[in-house]
DOSE-79709 format. One record per residue (C-alpha): residue number from 0; chain; z, x, y. Coordinates in Angstrom, 1 decimal, always signed. Each point is the difference from the previous one (the first is absolute). Last residue first. Layout:
// residues N
     i   ch        z        x        y
   NUM    A        Z        X        Y
...
//
This chain:
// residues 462
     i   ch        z        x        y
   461    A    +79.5     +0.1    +62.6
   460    A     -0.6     +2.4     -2.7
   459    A     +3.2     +0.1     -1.4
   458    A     +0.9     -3.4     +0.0
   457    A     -3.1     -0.6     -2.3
   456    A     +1.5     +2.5     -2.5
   455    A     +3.3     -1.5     +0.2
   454    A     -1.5     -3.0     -1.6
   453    A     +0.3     -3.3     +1.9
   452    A     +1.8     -2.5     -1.5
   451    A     -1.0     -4.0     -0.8
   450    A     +3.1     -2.5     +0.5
   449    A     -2.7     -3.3     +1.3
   448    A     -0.5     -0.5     +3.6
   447    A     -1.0     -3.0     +0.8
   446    A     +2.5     -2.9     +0.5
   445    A     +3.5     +2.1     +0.6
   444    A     -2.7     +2.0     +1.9
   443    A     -0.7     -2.9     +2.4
   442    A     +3.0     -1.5     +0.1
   441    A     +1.8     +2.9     +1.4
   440    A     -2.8     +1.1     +2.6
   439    A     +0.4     -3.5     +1.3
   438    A     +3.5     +0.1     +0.7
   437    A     -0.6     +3.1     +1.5
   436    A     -2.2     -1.5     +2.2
   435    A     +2.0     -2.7     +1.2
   434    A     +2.8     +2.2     +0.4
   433    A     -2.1     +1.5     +2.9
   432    A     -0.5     -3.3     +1.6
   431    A     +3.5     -0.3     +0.1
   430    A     -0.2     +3.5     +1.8
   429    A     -2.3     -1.2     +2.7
   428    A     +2.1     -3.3     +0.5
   427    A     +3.4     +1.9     +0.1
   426    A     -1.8     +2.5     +2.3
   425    A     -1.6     -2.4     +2.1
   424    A     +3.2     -1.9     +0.8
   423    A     +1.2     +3.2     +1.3
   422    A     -2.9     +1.3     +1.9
   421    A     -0.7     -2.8     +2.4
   420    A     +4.1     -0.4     +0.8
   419    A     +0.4     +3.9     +0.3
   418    A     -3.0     +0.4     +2.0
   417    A     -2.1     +2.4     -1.1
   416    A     -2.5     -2.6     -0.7
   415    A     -0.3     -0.3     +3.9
   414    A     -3.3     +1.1     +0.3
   413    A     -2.0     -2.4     -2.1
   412    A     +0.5     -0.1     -3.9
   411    A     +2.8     -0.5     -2.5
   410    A     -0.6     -3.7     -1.2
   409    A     +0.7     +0.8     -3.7
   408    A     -3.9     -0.4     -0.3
   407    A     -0.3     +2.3     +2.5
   406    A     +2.2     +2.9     -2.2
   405    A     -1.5     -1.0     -3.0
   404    A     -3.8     +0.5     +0.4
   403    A     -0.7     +3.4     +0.9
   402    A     +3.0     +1.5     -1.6
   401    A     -1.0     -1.4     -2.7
   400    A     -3.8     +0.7     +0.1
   399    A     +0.6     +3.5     +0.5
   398    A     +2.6     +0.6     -2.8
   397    A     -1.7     -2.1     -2.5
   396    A     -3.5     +2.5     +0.8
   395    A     +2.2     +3.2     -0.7
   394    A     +1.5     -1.6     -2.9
   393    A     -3.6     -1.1     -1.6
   392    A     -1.2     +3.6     +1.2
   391    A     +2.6     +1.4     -2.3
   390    A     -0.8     -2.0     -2.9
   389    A     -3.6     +0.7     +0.0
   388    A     +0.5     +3.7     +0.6
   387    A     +2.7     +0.0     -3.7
   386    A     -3.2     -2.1     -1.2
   385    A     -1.9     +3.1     +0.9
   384    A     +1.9     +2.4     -1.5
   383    A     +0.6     -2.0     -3.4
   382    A     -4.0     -0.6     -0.1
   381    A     -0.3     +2.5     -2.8
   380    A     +2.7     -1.0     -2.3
   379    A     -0.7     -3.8     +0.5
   378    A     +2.3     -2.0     +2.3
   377    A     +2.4     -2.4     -1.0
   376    A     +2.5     +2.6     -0.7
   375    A     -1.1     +1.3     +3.5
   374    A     +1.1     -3.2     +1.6
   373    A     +3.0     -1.1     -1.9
   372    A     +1.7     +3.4     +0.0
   371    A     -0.2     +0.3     +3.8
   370    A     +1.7     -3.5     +0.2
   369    A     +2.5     +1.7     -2.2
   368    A     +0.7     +2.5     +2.2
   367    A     +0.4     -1.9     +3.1
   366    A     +1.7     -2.9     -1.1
   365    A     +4.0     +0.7     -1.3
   364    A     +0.6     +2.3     +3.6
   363    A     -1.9     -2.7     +2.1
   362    A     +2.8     -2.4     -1.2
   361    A     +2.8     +2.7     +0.4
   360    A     -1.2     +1.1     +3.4
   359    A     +0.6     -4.0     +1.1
   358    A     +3.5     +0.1     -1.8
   357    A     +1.3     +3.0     +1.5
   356    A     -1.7     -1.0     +3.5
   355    A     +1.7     -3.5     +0.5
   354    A     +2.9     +2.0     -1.1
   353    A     -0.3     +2.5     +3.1
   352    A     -1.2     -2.0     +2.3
   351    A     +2.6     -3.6     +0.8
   350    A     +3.5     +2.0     -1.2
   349    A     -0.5     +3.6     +0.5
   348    A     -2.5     +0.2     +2.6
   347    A     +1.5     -3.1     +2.2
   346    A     -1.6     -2.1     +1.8
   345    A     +0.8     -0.9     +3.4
   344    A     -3.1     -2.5     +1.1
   343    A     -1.4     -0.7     -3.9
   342    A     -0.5     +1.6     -3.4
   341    A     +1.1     -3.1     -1.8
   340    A     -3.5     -0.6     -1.3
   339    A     -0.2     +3.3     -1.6
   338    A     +2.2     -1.6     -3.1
   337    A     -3.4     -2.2     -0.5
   336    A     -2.1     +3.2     +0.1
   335    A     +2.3     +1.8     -2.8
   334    A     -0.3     -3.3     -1.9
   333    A     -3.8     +0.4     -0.1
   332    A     +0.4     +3.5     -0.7
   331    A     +1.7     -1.4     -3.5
   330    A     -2.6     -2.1     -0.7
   329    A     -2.8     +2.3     +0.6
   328    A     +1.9     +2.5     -2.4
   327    A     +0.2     -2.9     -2.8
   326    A     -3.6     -0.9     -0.5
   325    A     -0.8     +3.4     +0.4
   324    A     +2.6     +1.6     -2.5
   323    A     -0.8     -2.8     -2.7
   322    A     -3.9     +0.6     -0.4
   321    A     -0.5     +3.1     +0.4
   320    A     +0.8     +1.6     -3.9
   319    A     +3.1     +0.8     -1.4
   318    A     +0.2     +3.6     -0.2
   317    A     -2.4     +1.2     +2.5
   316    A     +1.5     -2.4     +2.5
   315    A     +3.5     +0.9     -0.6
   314    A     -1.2     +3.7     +0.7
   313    A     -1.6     -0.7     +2.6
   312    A     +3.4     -1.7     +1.8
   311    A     +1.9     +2.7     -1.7
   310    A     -1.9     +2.8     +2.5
   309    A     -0.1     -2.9     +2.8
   308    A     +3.8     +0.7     -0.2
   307    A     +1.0     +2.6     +2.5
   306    A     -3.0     +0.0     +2.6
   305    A     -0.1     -3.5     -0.1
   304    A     +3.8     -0.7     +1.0
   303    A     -0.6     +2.8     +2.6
   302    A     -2.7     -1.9     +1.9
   301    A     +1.4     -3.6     -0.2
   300    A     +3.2     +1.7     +0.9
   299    A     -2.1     +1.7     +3.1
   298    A     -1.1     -3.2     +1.9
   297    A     +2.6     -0.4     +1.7
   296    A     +0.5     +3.4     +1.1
   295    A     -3.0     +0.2     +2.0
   294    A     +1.5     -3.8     +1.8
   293    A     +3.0     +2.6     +0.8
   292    A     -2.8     +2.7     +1.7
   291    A     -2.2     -2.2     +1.5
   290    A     +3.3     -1.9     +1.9
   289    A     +1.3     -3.2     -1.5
   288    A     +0.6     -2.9     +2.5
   287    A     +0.4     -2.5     -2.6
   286    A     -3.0     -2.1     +1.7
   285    A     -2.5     +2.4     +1.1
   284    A     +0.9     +3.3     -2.0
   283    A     +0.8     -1.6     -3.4
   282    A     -2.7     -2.6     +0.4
   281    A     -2.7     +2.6     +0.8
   280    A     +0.6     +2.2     -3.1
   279    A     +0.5     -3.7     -2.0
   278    A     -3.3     -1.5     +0.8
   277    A     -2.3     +2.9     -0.8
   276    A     +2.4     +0.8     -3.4
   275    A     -0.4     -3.8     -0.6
   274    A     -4.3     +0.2     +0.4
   273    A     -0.7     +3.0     -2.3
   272    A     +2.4     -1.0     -2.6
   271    A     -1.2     -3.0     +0.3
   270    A     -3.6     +0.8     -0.4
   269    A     +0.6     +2.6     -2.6
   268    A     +1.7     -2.7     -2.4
   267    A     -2.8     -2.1     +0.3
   266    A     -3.0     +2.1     -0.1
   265    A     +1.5     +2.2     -3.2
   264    A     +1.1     -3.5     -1.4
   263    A     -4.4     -1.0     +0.4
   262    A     -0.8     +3.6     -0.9
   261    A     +2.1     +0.0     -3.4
   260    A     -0.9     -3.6     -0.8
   259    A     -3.8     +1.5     +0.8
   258    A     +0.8     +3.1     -2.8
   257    A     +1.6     -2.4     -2.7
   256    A     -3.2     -2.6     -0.1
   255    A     -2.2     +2.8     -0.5
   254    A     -3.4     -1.2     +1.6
   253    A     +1.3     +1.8     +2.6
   252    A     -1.0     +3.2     -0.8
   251    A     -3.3     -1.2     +0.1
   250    A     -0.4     +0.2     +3.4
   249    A     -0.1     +3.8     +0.4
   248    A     +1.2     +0.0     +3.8
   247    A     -1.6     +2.5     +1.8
   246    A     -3.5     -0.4     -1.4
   245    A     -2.5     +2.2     -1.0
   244    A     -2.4     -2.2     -1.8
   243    A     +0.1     -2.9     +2.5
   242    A     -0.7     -3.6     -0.8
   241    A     +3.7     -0.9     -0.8
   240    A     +1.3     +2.1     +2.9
   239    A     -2.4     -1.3     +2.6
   238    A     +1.0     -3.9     -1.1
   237    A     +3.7     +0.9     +0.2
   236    A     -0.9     +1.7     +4.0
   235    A     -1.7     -3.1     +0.8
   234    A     +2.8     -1.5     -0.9
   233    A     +2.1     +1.6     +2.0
   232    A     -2.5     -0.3     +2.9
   231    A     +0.4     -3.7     -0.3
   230    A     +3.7     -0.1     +0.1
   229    A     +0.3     +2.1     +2.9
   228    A     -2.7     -2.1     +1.6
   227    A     +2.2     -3.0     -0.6
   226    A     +3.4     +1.7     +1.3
   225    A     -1.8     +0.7     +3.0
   224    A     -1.1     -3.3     +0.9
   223    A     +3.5     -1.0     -1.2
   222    A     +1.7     +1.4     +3.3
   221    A     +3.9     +0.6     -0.7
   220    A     -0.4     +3.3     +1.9
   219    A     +1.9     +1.9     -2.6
   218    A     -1.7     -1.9     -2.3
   217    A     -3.5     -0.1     +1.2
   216    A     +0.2     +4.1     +0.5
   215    A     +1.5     +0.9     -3.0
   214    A     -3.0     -1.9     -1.9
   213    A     -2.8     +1.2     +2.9
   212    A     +1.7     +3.2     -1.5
   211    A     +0.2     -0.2     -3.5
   210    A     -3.8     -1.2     -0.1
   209    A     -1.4     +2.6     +2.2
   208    A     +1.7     +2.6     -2.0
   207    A     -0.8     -1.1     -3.8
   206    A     -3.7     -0.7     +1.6
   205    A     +0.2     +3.4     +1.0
   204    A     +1.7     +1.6     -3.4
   203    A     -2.7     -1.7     -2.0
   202    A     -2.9     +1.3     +2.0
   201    A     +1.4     +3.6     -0.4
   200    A     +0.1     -0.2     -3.5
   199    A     -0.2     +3.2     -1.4
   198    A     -2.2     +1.7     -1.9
   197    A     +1.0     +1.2     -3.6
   196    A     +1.2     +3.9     +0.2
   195    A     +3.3     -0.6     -2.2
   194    A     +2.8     +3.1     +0.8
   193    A     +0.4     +3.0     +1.4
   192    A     +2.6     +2.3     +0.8
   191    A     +0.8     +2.6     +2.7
   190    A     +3.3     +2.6     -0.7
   189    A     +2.5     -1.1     +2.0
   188    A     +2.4     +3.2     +1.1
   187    A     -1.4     +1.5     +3.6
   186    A     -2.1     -2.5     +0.8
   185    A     +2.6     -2.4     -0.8
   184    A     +3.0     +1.5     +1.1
   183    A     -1.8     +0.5     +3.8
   182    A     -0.9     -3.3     +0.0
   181    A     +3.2     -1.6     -0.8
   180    A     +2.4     +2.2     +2.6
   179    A     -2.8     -0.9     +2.7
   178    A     +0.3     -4.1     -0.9
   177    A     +4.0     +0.6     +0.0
   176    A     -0.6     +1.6     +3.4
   175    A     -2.1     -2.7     +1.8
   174    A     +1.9     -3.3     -2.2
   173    A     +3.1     +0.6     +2.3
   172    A     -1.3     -0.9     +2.8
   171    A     -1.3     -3.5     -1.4
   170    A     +3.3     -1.1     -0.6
   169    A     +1.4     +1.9     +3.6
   168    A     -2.1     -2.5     +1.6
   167    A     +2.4     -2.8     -0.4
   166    A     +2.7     +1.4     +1.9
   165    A     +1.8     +3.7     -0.3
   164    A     +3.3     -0.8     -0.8
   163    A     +0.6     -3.1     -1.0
   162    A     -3.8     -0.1     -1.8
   161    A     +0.3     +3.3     -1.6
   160    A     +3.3     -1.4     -1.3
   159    A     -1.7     -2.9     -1.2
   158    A     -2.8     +2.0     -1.6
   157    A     +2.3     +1.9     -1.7
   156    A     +2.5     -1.9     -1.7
   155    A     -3.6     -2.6     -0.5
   154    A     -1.1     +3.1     -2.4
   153    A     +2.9     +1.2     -1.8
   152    A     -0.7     -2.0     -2.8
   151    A     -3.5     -0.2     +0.0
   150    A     +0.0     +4.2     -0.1
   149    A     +2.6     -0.2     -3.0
   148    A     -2.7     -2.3     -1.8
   147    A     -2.6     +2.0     +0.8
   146    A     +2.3     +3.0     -1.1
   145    A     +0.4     -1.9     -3.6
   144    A     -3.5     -1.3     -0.2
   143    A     -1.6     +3.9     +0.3
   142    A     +2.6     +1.4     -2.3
   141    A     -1.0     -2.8     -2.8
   140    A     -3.9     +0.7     +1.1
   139    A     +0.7     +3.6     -1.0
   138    A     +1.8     -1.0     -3.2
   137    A     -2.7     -2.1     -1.1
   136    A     -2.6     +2.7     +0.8
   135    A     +1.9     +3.1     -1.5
   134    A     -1.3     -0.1     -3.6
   133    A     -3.4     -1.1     +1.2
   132    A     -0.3     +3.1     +2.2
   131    A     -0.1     -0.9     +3.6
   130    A     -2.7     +0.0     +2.6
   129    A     -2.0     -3.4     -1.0
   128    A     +3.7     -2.5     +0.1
   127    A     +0.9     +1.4     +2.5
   126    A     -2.8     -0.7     +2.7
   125    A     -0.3     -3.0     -1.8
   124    A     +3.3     -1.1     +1.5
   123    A     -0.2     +1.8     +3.4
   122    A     -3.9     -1.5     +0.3
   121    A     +0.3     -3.4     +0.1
   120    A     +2.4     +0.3     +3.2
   119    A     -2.0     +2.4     +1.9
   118    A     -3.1     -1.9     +1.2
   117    A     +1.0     -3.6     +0.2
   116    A     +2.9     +1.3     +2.5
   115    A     -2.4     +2.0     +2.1
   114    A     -1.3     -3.2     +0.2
   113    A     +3.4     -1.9     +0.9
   112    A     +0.4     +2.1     +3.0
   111    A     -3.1     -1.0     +1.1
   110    A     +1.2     -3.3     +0.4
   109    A     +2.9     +1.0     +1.7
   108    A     -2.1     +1.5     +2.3
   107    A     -1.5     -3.2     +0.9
   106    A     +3.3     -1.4     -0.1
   105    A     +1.8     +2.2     +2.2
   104    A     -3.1     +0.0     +2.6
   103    A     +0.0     -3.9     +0.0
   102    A     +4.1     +0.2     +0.6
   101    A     -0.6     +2.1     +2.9
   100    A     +0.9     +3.5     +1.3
    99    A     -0.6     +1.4     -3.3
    98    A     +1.5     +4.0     +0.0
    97    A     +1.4     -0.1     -3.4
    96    A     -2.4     -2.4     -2.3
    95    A     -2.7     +2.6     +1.4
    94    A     +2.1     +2.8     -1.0
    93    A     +0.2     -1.7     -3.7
    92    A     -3.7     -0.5     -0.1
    91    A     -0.3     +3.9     +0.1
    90    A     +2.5     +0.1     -2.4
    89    A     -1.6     -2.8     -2.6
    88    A     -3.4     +1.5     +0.6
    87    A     +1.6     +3.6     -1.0
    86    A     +1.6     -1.5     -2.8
    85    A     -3.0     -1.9     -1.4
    84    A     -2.1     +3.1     +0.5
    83    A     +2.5     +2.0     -2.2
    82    A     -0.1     -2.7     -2.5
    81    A     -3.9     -0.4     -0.1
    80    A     -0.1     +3.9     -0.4
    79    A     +2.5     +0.0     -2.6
    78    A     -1.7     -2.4     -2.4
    77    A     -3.1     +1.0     +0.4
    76    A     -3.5     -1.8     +0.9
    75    A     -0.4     -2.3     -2.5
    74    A     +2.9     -0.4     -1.4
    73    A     +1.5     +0.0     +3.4
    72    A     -2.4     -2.5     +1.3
    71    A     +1.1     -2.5     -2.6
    70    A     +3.1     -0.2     +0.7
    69    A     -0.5     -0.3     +3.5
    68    A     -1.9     -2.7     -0.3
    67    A     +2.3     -1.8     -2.3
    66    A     +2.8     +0.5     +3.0
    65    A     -2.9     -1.6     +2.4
    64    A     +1.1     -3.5     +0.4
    63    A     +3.6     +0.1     -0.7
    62    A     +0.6     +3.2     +3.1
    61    A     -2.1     -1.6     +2.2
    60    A     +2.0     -3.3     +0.0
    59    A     +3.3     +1.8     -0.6
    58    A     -0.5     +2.2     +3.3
    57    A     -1.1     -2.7     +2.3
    56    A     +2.4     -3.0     -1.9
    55    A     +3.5     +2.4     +0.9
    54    A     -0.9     +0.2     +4.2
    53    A     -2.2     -3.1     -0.4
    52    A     +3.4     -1.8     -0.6
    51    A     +1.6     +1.2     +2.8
    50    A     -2.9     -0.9     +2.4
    49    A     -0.3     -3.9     -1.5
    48    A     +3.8     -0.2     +0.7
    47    A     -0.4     +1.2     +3.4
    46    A     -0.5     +3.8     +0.9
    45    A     +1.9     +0.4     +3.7
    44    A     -1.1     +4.0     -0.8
    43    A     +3.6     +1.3     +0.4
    42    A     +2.1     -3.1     -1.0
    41    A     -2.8     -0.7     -3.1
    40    A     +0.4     +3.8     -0.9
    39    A     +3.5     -0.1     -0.6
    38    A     +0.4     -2.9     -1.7
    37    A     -2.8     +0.9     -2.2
    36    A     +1.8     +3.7     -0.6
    35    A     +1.9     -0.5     -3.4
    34    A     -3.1     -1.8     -1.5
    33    A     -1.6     +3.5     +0.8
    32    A     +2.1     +1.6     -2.2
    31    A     -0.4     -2.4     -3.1
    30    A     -3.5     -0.3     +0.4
    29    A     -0.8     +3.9     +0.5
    28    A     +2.1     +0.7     -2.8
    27    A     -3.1     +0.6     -2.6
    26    A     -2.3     +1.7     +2.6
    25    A     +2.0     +2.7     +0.8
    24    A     +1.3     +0.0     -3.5
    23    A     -3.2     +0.6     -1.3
    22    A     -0.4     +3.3     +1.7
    21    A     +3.3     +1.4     -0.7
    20    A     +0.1     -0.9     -3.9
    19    A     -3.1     +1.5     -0.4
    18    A     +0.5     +3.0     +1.8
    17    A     +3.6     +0.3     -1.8
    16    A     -1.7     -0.7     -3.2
    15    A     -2.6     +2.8     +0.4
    14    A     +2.6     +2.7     +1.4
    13    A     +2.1     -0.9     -3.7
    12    A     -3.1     +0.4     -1.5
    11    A     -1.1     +3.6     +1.6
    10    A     +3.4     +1.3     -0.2
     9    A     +0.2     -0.3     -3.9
     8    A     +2.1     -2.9     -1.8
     7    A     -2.6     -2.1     +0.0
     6    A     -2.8     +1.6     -1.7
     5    A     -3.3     -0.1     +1.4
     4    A     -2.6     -0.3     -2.7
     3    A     -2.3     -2.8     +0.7
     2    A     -1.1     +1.3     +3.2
     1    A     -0.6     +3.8     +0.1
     0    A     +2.7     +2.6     +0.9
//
């Protein structure tokens, strides 16, 4: 059956959304699970504070500076053969993650982890989008959110029992036969698909590397040397994109006031999310004596309370316009990460977690579809695919720098930030910092973003 005409009800669409869900969930809970396993891997590779966080910022630094790339090479060159290579890269990276005996290994194969990363995740939602028959394609990509979000949900369960019962390597272990299962469904059920043939902007992504990682670098190292050539090479990379005719980041999209609100919340909200769910896997397990598996529970009502109502969140959005859920979901996570700070030496699941959680999922719950409406309502027609990129790399890029900057800033650094009395007091600084943001977020689209709606037309083909 040829692209554009795969139903999904027959066996070759539901085999295509399994693939697709498969592959990109591999590289979609990689945070969460490997979040579970920091503690872990600093006691078995004596990692540091600066090593743990290289272990997340090497796979989101590669993975936010080249995820427009591999966009773009899979409308070039095929959807599903970018996607396959992208799993294979990200398995064969996996085994390299696995048998590390150092800390430098782990993040140098970390890093390539995230490129394999860059390469199949734009491609599962296009991927779908191309092969199915208009009358199926929002459906399809209904099926394919609902198992991703069952996939996120049970996720950290399993990564933190992999990581009681097998150790840290087991994480990456387990990516080698989920990456086989993937390949073989896509050759045998994708059919390939093709998009735009403009060149791509090779230059672009390099100067977008270099400058995101002298930038990680100078912050995690707290030298400004660093942090000032970061700067400069971003922009450089501005300059290149305004002069350039095939350019990553189309910069006249943001000459719509709504769509650079939406990036700047989308930077803030994504950057503490990023940064408290870093602080508070390591918190549970170095202070309130957690193990992998119970601090993998913690985060699942966030998890769960998304997977059940983001549905009404979207639709609250679509009926009211942007505006008032993502001035008050950023709010309400900010109370959620206030509630956190009692989660302390001896906490308790059900009475510190668990309703810290509730109301933190809640806020994220009311944002995350509506902040999706603002950007590619502010987008036109034809560009709603790559401002949906945009916005991703933006939250990619928030993620890295956060998690970069925050935790040294909060004065968790050196080799004893596992300490309990070193990581404490950094976690209720970190995560202040975090409300911070929010707070931020809130104001800025209670101030920008005006009530406009985004046509279901448009949601479709993102």
């Amino acid at each position: 059956m040829s692209a554009g005409t795969i139903r999904l009800a027959s066996p070759q669409g539901r085999w295509l959304v399994a693939a697709m869900v498969l592959g990109s969930g591999m590289a979609f809970l990689d945070g969460s699970i490997v979040g579970l396993a920091l503690p872990a891997m600093n006691a078995d590779l004596d990692a540091g504070a600066a090593g743990v966080q290289w272990i997340v910022n090497a796979y989101t630094l590669t993975l936010a500076a080249l995820i427009l790339v591999g966009g773009s090479l899979g409308d070039r060159m095929g959807r599903r053969l970018v996607f396959v290579i992208g799993v294979v890269w990200f398995a064969a990276a996996s085994i390299l993650c696995a048998v590390a005996p150092t800390i430098e290994t782990l993040v140098a194969a970390r890093g390539l982890q995230g490129v394999g990363a860059a390469l199949l995740t734009p491609g599962s939602l296009a991927i779908i989008s191309a092969s199915f028959a208009p009358e199926d394609r929002g459906p399809a990509i209904g099926v394919w959110s609902g198992l991703a979000g069952v996939t996120s949900a049970l996720g950290p369960l399993v990564g933190g029992w992999l990581v009681d019962t097998t150790g840290w390597r087991g994480i990456f272990w387990i990516n080698v036969p989920l990456a086989a299962v993937v390949v073989w469904l896509a050759v045998k059920h994708v059919p390939e698909t093709r998009g735009g043939h403009d060149r791509i902007d090779f230059t672009g992504a390099g100067l977008a590397a270099a400058g995101l990682a002298a930038l990680t670098y100078g912050l995690v190292e707290k030298s400004w040397l660093w942090v000032g050539a970061g700067i400069v090479l971003m922009i450089v990379f501005v300059v290149h994109q305004k002069l350039t005719p095939h350019a990553l980041v189309p910069l006249a999209l943001f000459a719509d006031r709504v769509f650079t609100a939406a990036n700047i919340c989308t930077f803030a909200i994504y950057g503490a999310l990023a940064a408290s769910g870093f602080l508070l896997v390591q918190q549970l397990q170095y202070v309130s004596g957690f193990s992998p598996l119970e601090a993998g529970l913690a985060t699942l009502p966030t998890t769960v309370i998304m997977l059940l109502l983001s549905g009404r969140a979207g639709a609250l959005g679509a009926k009211i316009g942007p505006r008032w859920p993502m001035t008050a979901g950023p709010l309400i996570a900010a109370a959620g990460l206030l509630m956190m700070l009692r989660i302390g030496p001896d906490a308790s699941f059900w009475s510190d977690v668990l309703p810290a959680s509730i109301v933190f999922g809640a806020g994220i719950t009311t944002l995350v579809a509506p902040l999706t409406t603002a950007v590619l309502a502010a987008a036109p027609m034809e560009q709603t695919g790559i401002a949906s990129g945009i916005n991703n790399a933006v939250a990619r890029t928030a993620s890295l720098l956060a998690v970069a900057a925050i935790p040294p800033i909060a004065g968790i650094a050196g080799r004893d930030f596992a300490d309990p009395d070193v990581f404490g007091p950094g976690f209720e600084t970190g995560t202040l910092i975090c409300v911070g943001m929010l707070v931020v977020a809130a104001a800025c689209a209670v101030g920008l973003i005006h009530g406009s709606k985004v046509s279901p037309e448009a949601l479709q083909s993102e």
